[in-house]
N, CA, C and O atoms as CSV, one atom per row, in Angstrom:
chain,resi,resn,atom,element,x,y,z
A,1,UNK,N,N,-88.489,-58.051,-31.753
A,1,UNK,CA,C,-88.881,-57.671,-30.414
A,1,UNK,C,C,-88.702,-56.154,-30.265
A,1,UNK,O,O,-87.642,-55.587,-30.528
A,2,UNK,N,N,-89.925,-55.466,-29.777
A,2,UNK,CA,C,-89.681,-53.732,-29.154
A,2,UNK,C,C,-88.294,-53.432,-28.490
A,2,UNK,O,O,-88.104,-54.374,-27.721
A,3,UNK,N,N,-87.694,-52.943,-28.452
A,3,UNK,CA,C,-86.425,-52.016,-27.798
A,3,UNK,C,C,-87.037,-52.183,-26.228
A,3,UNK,O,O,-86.260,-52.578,-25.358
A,4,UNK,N,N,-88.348,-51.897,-25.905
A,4,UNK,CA,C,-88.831,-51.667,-24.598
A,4,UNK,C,C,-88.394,-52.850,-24.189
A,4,UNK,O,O,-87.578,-52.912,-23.270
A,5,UNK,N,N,-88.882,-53.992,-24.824
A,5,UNK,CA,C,-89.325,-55.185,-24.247
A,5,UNK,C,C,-87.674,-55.795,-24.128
A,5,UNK,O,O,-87.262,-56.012,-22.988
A,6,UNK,N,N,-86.990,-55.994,-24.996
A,6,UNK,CA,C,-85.361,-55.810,-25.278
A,6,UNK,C,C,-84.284,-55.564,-23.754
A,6,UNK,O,O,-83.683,-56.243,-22.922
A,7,UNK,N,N,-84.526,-54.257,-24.064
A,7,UNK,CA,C,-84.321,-53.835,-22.423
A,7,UNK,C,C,-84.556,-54.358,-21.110
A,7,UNK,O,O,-83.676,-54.722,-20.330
A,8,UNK,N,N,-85.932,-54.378,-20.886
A,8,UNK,CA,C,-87.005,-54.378,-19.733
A,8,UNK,C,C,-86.030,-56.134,-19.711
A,8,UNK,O,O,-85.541,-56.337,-18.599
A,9,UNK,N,N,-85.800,-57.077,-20.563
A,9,UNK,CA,C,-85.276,-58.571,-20.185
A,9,UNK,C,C,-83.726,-58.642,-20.087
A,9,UNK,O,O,-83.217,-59.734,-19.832
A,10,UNK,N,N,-82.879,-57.457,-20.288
A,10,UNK,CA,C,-81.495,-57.068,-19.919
A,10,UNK,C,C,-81.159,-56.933,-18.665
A,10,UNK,O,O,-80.212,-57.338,-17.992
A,11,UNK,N,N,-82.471,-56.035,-18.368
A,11,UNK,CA,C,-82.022,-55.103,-17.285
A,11,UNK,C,C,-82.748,-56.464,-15.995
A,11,UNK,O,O,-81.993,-56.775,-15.074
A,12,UNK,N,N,-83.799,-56.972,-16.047
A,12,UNK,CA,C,-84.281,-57.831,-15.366
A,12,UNK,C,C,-82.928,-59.182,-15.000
A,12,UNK,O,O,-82.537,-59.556,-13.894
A,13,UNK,N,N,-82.548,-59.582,-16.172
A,13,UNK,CA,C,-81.610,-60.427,-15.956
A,13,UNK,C,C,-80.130,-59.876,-15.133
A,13,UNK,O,O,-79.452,-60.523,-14.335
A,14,UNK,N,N,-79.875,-58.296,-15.689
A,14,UNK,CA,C,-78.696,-57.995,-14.784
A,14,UNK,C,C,-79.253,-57.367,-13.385
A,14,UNK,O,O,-78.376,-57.223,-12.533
A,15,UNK,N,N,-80.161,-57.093,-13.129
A,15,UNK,CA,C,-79.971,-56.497,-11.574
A,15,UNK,C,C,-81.515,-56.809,-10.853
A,15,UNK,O,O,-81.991,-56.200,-9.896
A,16,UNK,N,N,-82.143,-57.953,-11.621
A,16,UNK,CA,C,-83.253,-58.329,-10.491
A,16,UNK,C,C,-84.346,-56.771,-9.842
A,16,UNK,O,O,-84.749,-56.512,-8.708
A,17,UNK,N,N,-84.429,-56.408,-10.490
A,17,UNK,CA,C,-85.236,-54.765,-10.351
A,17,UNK,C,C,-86.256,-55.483,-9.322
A,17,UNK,O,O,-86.539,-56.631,-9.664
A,18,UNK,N,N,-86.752,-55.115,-8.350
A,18,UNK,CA,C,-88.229,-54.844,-7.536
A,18,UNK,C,C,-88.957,-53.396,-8.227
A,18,UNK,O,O,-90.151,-53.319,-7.938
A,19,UNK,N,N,-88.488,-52.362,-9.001
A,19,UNK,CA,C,-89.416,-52.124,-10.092
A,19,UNK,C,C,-88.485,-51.469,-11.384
A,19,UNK,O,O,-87.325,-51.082,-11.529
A,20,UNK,N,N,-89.252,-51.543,-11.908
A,20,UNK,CA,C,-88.600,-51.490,-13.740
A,20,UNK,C,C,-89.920,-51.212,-14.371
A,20,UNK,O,O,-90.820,-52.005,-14.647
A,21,UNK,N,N,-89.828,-49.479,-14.602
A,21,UNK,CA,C,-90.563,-49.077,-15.972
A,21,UNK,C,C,-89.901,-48.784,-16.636
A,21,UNK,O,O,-89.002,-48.084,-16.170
A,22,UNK,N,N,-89.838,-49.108,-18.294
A,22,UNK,CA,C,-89.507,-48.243,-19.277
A,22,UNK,C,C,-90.229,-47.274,-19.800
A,22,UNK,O,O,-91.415,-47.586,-19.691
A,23,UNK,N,N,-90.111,-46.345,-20.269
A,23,UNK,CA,C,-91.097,-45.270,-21.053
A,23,UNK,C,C,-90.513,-45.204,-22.359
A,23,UNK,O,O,-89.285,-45.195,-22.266
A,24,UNK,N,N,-90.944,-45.153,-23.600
A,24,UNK,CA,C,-90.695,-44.612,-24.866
A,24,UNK,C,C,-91.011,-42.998,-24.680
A,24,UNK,O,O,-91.979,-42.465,-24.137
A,25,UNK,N,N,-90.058,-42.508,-25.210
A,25,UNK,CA,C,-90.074,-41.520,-24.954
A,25,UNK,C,C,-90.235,-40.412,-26.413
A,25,UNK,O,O,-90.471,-39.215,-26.579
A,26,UNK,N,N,-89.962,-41.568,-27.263
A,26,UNK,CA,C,-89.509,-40.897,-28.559
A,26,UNK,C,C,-90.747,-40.043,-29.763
A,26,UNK,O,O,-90.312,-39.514,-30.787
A,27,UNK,N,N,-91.748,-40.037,-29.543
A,27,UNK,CA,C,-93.012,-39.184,-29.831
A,27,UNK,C,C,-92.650,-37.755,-29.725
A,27,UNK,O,O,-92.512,-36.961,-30.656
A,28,UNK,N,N,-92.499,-37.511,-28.280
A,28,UNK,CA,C,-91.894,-36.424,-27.409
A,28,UNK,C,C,-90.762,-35.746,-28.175
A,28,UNK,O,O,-90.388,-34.576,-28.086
A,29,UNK,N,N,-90.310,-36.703,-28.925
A,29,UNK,CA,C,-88.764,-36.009,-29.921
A,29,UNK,C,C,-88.979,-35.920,-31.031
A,29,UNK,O,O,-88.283,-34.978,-31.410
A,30,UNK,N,N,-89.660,-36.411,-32.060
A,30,UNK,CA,C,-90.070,-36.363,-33.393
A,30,UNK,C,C,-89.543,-35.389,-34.094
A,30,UNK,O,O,-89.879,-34.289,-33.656
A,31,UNK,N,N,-88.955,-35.356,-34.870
A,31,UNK,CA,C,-88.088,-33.923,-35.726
A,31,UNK,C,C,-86.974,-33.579,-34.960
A,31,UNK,O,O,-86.128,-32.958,-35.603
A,32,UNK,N,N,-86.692,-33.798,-33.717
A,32,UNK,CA,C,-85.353,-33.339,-33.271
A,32,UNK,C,C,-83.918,-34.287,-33.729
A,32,UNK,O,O,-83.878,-35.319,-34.400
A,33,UNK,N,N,-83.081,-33.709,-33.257
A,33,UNK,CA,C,-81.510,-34.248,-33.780
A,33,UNK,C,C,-82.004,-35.788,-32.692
A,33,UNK,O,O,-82.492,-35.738,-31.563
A,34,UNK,N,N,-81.682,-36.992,-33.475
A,34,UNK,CA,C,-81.526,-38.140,-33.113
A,34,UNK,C,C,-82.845,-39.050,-33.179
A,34,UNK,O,O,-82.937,-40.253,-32.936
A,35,UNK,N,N,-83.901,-38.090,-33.599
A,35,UNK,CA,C,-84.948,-38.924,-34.218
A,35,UNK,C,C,-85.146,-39.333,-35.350
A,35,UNK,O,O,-85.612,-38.566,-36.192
A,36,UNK,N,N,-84.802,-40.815,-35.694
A,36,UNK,CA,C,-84.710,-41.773,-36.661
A,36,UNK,C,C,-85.711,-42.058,-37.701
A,36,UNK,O,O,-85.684,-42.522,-38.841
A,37,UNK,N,N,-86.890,-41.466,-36.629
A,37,UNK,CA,C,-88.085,-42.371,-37.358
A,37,UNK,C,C,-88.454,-43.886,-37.175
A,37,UNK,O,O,-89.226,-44.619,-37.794
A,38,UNK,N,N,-87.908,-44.021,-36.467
A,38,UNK,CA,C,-88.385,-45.576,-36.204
A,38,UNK,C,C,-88.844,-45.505,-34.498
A,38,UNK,O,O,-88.759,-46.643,-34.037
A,39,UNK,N,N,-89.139,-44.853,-33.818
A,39,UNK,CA,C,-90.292,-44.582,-32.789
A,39,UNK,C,C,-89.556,-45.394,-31.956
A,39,UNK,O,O,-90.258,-45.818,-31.038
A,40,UNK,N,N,-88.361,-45.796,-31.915
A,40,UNK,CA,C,-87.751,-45.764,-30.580
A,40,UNK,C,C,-86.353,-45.522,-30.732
A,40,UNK,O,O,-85.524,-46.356,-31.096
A,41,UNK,N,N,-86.090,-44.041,-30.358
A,41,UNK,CA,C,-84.928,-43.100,-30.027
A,41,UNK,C,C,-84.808,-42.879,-28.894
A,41,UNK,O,O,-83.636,-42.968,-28.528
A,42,UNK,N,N,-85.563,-42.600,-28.068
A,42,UNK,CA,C,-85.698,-42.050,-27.185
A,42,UNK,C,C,-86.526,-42.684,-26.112
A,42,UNK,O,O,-87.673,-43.075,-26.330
A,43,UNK,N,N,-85.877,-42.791,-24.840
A,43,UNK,CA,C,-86.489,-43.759,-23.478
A,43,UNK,C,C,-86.146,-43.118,-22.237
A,43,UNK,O,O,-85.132,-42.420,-22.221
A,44,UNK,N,N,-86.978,-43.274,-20.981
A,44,UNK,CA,C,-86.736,-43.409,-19.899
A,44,UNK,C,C,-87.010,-44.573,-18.786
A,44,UNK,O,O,-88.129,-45.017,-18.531
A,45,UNK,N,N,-85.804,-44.985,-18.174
A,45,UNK,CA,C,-85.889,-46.081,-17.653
A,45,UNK,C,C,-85.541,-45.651,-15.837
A,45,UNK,O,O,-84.491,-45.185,-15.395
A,46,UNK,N,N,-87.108,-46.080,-14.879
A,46,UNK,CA,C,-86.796,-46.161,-13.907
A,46,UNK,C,C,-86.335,-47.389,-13.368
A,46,UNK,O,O,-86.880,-48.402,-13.805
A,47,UNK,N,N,-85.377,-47.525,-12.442
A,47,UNK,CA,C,-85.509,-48.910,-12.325
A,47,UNK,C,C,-84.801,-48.607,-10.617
A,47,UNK,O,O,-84.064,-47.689,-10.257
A,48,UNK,N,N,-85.363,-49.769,-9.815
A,48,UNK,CA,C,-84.912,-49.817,-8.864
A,48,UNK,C,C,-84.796,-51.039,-8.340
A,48,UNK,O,O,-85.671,-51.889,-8.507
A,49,UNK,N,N,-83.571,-51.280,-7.566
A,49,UNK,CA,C,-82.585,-52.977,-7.055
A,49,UNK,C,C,-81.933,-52.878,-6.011
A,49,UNK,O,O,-81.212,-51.888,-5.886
A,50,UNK,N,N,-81.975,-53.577,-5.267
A,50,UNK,CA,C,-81.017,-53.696,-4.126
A,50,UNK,C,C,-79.573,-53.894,-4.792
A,50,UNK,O,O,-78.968,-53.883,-3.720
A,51,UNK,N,N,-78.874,-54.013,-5.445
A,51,UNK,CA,C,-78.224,-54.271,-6.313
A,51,UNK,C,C,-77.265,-52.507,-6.431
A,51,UNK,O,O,-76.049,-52.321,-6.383
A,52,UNK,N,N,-77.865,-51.956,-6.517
A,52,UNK,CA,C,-77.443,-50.723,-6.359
A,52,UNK,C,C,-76.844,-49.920,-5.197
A,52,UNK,O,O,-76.192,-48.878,-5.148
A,53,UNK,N,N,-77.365,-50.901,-4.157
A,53,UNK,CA,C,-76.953,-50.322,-2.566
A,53,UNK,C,C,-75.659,-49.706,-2.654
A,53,UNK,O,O,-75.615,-48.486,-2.494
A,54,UNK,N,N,-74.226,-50.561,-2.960
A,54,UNK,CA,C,-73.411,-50.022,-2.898
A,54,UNK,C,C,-72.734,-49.127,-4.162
A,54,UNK,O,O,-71.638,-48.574,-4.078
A,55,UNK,N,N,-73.466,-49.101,-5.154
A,55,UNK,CA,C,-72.719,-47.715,-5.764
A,55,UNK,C,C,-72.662,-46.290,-5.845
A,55,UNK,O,O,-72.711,-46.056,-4.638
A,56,UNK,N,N,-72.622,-45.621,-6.169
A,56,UNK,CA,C,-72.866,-44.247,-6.335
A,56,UNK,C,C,-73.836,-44.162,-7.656
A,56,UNK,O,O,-73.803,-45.068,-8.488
A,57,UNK,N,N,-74.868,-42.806,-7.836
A,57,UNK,CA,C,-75.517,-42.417,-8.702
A,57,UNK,C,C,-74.597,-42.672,-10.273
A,57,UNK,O,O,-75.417,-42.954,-11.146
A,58,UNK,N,N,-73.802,-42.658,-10.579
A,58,UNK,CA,C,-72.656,-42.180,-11.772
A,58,UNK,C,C,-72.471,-43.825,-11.915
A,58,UNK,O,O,-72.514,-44.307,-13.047
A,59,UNK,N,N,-72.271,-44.660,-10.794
A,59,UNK,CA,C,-71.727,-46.414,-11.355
A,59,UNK,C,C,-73.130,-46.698,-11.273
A,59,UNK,O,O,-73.306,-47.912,-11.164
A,60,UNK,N,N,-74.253,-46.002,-11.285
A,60,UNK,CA,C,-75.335,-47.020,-11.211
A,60,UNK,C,C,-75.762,-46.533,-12.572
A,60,UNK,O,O,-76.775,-47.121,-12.952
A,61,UNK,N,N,-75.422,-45.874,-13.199
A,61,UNK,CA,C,-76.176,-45.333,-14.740
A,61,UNK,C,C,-75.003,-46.092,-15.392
A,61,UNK,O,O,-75.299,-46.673,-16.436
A,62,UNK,N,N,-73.428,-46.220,-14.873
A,62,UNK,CA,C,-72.672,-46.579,-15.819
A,62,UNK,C,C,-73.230,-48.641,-15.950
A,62,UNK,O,O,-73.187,-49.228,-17.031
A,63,UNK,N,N,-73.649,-49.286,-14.732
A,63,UNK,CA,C,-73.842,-50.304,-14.636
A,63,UNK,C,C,-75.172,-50.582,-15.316
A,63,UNK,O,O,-75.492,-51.771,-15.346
A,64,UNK,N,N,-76.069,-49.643,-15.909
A,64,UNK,CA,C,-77.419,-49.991,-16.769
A,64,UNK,C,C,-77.179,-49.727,-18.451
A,64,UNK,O,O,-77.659,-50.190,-19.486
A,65,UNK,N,N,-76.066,-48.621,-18.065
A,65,UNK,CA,C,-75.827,-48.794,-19.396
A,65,UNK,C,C,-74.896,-50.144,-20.143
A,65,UNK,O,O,-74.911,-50.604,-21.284
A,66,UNK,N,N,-74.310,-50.410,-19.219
A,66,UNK,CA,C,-73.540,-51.299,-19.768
A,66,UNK,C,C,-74.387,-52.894,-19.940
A,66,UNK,O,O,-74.046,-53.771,-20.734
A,67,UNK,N,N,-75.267,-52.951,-19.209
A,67,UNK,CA,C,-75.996,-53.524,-19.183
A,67,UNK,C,C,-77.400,-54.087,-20.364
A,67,UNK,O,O,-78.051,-55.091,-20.654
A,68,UNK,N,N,-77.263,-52.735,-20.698
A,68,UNK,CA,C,-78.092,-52.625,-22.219
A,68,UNK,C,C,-77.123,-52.613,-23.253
A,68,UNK,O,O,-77.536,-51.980,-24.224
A,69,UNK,N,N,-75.995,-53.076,-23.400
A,69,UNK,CA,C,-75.102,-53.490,-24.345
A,69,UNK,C,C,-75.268,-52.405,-25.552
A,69,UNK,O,O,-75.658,-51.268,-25.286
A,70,UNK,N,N,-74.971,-52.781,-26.835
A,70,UNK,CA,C,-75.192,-51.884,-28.035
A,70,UNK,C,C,-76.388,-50.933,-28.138
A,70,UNK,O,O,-76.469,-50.062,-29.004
A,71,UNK,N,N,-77.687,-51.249,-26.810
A,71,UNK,CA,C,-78.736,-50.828,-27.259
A,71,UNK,C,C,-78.211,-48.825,-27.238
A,71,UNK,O,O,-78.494,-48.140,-28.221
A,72,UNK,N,N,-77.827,-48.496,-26.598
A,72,UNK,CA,C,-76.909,-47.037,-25.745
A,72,UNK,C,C,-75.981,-46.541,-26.783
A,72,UNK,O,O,-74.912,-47.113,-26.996
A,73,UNK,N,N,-76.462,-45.216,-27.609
A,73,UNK,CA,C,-75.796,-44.794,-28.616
A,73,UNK,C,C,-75.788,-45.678,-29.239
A,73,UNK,O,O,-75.636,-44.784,-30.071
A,74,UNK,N,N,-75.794,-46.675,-29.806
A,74,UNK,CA,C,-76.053,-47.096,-31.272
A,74,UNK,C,C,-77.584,-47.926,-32.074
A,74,UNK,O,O,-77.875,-48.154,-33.248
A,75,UNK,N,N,-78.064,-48.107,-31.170
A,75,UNK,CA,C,-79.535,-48.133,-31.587
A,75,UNK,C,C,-80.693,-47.288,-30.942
A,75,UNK,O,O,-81.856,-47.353,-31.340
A,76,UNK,N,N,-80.225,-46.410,-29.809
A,76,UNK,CA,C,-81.349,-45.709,-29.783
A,76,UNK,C,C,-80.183,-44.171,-29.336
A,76,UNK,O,O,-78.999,-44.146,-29.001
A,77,UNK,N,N,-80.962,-43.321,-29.489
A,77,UNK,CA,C,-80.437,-42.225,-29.755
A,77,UNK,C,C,-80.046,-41.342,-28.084
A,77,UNK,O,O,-79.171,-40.496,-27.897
A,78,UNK,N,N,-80.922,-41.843,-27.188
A,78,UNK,CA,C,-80.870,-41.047,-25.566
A,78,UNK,C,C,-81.733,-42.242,-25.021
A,78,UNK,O,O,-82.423,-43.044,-25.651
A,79,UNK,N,N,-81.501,-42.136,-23.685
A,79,UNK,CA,C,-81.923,-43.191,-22.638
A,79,UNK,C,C,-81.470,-42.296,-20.918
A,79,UNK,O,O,-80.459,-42.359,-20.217
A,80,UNK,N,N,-82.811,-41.505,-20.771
A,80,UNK,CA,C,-82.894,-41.137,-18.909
A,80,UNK,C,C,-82.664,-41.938,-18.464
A,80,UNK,O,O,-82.932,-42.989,-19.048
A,81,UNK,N,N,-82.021,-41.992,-17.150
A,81,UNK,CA,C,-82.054,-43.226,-16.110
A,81,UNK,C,C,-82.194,-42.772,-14.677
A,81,UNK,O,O,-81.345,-42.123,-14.065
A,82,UNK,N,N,-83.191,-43.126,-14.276
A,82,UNK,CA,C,-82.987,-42.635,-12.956
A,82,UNK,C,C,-82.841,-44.472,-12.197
A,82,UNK,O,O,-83.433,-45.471,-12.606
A,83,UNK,N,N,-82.076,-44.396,-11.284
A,83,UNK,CA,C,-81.703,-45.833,-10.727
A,83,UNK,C,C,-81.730,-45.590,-9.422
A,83,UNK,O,O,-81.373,-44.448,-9.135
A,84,UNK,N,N,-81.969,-46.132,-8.718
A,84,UNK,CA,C,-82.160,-46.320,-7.007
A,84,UNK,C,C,-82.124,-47.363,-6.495
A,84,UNK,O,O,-82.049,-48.393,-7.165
A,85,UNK,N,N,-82.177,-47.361,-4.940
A,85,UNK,CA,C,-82.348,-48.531,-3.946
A,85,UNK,C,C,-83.757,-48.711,-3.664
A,85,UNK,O,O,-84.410,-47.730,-4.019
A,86,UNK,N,N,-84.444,-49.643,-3.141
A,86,UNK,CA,C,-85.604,-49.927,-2.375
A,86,UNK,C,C,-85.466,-49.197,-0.865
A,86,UNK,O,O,-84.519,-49.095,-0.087
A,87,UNK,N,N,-87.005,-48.692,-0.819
A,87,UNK,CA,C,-86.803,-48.152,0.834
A,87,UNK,C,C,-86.793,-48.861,1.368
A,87,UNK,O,O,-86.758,-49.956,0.805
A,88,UNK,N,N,-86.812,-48.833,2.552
A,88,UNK,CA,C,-86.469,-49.601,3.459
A,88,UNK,C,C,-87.925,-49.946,4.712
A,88,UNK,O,O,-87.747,-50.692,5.675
């Protein structure tokens, strides 16, 4: 299974997203420090949940990362996160 797709059913199962893109990002890095060669190093993940209401910016990246288990430093090399609430 893709890393994208990997994710995208982590993150769905821990926080019920109303939206969730991933981006591969890792093209964009090719030759830099942490590109593997295997075309997924590198990601950005928007995701947004009610689920988030009560944390701060800092527990809501620490709660996606943890969320993506081993995928975070040890199988992919960087992962953006931008995380939010739904408007209202």
């Amino acid at each position: 299974m893709p890393l994208a797709e990997e994710m995208h059913a982590l993150l769905t199962a821990a926080f019920a997203p109303t939206r969730l893109v991933i981006v591969n990002d890792s093209a964009r890095h090719a030759g830099h420090m942490g590109d593997d060669g295997s075309g997924e190093s590198h990601f950005t993940i928007e995701i947004e949940s009610p689920a988030f209401a009560p944390m701060t910016r800092l527990a809501r990246q620490r709660a996606v990362i943890a969320a993506l288990g081993d995928i975070v430093g040890q199988r992919v090399h960087a992962v953006a996160i931008k995380a939010s609430v739904p408007a209202l």
